[in-house]
C-alpha positions as CSV (number, residue, x, y, z in Angstrom):
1,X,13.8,150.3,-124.0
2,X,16.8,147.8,-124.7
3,X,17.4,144.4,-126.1
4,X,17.9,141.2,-125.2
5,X,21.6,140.6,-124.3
6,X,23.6,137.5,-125.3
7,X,25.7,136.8,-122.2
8,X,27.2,134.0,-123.2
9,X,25.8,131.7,-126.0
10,X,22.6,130.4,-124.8
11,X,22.0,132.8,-122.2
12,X,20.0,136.1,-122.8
13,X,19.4,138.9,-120.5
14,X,15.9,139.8,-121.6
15,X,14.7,142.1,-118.7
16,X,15.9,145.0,-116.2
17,X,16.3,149.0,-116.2
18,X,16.9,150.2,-119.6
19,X,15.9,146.7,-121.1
20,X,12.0,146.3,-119.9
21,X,10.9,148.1,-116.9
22,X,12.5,150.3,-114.5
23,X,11.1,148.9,-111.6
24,X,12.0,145.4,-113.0
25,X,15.2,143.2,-111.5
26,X,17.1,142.0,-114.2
27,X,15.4,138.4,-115.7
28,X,17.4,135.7,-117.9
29,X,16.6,132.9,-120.0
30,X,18.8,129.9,-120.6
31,X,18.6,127.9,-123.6
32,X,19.4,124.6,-123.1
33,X,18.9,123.0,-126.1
34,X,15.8,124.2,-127.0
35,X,14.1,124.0,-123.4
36,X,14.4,127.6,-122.1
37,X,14.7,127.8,-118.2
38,X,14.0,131.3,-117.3
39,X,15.4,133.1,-113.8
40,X,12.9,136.0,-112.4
41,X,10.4,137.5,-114.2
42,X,10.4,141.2,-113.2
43,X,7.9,143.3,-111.0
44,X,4.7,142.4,-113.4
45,X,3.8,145.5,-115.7
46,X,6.8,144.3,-118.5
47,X,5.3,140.8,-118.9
48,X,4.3,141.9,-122.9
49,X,8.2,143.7,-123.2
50,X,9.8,140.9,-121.6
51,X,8.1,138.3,-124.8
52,X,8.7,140.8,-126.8
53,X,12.6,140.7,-126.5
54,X,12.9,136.8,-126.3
55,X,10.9,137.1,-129.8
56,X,13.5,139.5,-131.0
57,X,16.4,137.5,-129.9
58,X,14.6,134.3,-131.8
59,X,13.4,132.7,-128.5
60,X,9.5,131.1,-128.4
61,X,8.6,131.7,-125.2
62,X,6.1,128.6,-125.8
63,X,9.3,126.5,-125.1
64,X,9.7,128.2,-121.3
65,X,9.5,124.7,-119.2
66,X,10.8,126.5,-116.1
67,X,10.7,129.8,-114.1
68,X,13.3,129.7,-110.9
69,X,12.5,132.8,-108.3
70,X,15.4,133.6,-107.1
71,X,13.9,134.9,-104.1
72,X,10.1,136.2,-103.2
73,X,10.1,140.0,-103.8
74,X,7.9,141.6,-106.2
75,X,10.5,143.1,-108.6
76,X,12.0,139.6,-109.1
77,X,8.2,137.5,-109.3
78,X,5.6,140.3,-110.5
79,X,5.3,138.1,-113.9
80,X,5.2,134.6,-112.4
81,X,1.9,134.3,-112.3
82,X,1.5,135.9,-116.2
83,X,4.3,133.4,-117.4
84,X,2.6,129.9,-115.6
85,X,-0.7,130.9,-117.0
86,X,0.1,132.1,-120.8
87,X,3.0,129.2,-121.3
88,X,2.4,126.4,-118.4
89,X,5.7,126.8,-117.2
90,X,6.6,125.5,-113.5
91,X,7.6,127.9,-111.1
92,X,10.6,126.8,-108.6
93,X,11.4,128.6,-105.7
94,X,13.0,127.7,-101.9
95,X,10.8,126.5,-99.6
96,X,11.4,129.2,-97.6
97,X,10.5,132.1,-99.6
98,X,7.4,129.5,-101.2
99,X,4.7,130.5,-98.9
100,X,4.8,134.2,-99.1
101,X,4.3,133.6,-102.8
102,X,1.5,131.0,-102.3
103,X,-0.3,133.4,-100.4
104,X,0.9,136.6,-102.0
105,X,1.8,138.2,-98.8
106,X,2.0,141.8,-99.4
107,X,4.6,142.7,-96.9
108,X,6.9,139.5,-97.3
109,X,6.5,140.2,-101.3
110,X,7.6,143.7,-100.8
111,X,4.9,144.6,-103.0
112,X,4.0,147.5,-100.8
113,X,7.1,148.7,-101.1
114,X,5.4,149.1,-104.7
115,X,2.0,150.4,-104.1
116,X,0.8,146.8,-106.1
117,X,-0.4,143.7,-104.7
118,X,0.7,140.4,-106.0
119,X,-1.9,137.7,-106.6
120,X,-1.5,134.0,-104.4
121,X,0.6,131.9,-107.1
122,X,0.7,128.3,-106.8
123,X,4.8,127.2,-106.3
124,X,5.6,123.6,-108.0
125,X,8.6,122.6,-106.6
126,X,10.1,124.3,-103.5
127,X,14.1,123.5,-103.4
128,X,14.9,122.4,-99.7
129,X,18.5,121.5,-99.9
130,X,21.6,124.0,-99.2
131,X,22.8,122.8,-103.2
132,X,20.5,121.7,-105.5
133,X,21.2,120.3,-109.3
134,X,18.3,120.7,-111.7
135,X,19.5,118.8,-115.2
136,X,18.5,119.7,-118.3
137,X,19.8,117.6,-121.0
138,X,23.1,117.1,-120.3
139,X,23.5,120.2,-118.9
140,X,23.3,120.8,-115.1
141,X,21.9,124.2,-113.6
142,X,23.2,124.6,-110.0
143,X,20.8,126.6,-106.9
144,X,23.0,127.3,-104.1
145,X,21.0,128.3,-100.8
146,X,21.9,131.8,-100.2
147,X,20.1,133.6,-97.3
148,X,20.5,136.7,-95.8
149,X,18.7,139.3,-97.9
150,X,15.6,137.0,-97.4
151,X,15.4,133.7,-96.0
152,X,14.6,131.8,-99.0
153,X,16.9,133.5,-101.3
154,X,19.0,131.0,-103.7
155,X,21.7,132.0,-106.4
156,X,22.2,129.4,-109.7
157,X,25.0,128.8,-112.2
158,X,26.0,126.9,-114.8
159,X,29.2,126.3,-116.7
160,X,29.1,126.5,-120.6
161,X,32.2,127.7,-122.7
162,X,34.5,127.2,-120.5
163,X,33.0,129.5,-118.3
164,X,31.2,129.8,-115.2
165,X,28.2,132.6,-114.6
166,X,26.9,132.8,-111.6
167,X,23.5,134.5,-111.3
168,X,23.1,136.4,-107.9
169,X,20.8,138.6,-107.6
170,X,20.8,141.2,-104.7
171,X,24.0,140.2,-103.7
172,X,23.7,144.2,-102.3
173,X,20.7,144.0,-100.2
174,X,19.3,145.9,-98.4
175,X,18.6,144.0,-95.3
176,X,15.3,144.6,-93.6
177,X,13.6,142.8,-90.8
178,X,10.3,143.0,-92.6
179,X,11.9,141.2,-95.2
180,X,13.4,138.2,-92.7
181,X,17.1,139.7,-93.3
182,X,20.1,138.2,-92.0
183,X,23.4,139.7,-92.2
184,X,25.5,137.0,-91.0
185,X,23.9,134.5,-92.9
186,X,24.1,136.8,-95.7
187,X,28.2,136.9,-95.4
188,X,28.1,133.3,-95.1
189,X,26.1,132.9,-98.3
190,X,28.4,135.6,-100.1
191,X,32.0,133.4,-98.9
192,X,30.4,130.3,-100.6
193,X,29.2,132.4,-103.9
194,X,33.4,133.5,-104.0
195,X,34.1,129.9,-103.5
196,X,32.9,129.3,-106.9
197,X,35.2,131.5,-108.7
198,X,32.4,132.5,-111.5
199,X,33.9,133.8,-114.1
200,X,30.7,135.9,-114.9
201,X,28.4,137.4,-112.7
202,X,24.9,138.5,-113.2
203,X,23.3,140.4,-110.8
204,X,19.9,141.7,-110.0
205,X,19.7,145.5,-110.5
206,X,23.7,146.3,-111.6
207,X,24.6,144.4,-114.6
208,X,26.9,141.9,-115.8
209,X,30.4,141.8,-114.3
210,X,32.7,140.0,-116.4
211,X,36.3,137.9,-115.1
212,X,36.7,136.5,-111.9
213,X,38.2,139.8,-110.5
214,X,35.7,141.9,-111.3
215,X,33.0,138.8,-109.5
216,X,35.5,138.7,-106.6
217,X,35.9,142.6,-106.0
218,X,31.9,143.3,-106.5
219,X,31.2,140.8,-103.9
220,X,33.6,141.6,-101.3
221,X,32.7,145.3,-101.7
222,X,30.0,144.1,-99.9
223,X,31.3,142.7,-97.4
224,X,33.4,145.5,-96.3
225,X,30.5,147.4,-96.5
226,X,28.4,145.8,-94.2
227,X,31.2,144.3,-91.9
């Protein structure tokens, strides 16, 4: 397995294929000033890998005050429940991927997709609005409402070095009606994420796409895709 990634300074990539677990969407942690806010938390079996690397990149993951879901499947909250009970961290989500967590609905969790079950997990703040700001510091941590590939599904980003990285994960899909897929919602969501001009882009299973051409052209490949 990989290491943790610096993406830019203060922000690790710390899990995904070829870093923790193949099955596992990739998972960040943002330092902000010694308060670590971490974004997914894989599909469950690389909880141990996933400490492992923040330790190696000189992280505690006693200082985790925050786990944001980016959206309710499996391979994005298998280690919620691990991280909330070994470090007391809060888990945000939107409220309307929350319940399927709460009750750890199999279907809406896509765990069956994975032959695993995922255990209810108690949600401690459930973001309702279409742009959120969570502040940290004096550093702000945007969640932008982005359905389409579920209901609930949010993308974040922040500004630090002069640039901006826009986590989105599964900006590709796939769009299922078991999952509560939308595809015109889904293009809607993707013209606000190209509003924002991120500079960076990290995504949930392909990597780290770096200058605002090669955010723009990922997204829109996309759209022409499923236009």
């Amino acid at each position: 397995m990989g290491k943790a990634e610096v993406i830019v300074d203060g922000v690790y990539l710390i899990g995904g294929p070829n870093i923790s677990y193949s099955e596992d969407a990739t998972v960040f942690i943002v330092d902000f000033g010694g308060e670590l806010v971490m974004i997914d938390s894989g599909s469950g079996n690389s909880f141990r890998i996933l400490v492992s690397n923040m330790e190696d990149a000189g992280l505690n993951p006693q200082d985790i005050s925050t786990l944001i879901l980016t959206h309710c499947h499996i391979d994005h909250i298998g280690s919620a429940p691990y991280f909330k009970e070994k470090f007391g961290c809060k888990i945000i989500v939107h409220d309307l991927d929350a319940d399927a967590i709460e009750e750890g609905d199999q279907v809406l969790t896509a765990a069956n997709w994975y032959e695993t079950t995922f255990p209810p997990t108690p949600v401690d703040k459930r973001l309702t609005g279409e742009h959120e700001v969570l502040q940290f510091g004096e550093e702000e941590l945007h969640c932008i409402h982005t359905p389409g590939h579920t209901p609930g599904s949010i993308a974040l980003y922040l500004d630090r070095e002069g640039k901006r990285v826009l986590f989105g994960q599964d900006i590709h899909g796939p769009f299922l009606p078991s999952f509560g897929s939308d595809i015109g919602r889904w293009r809607e969501s993707m013209e606000k994420l190209l509003a924002l001009e991120a500079d960076i882009l990290c995504e949930g299973h392909f990597g780290i796409f770096r200058s605002k051409d090669k955010v723009e052209k990922y997204i829109k490949k996309y759209l022409k895709e499923y236009s």
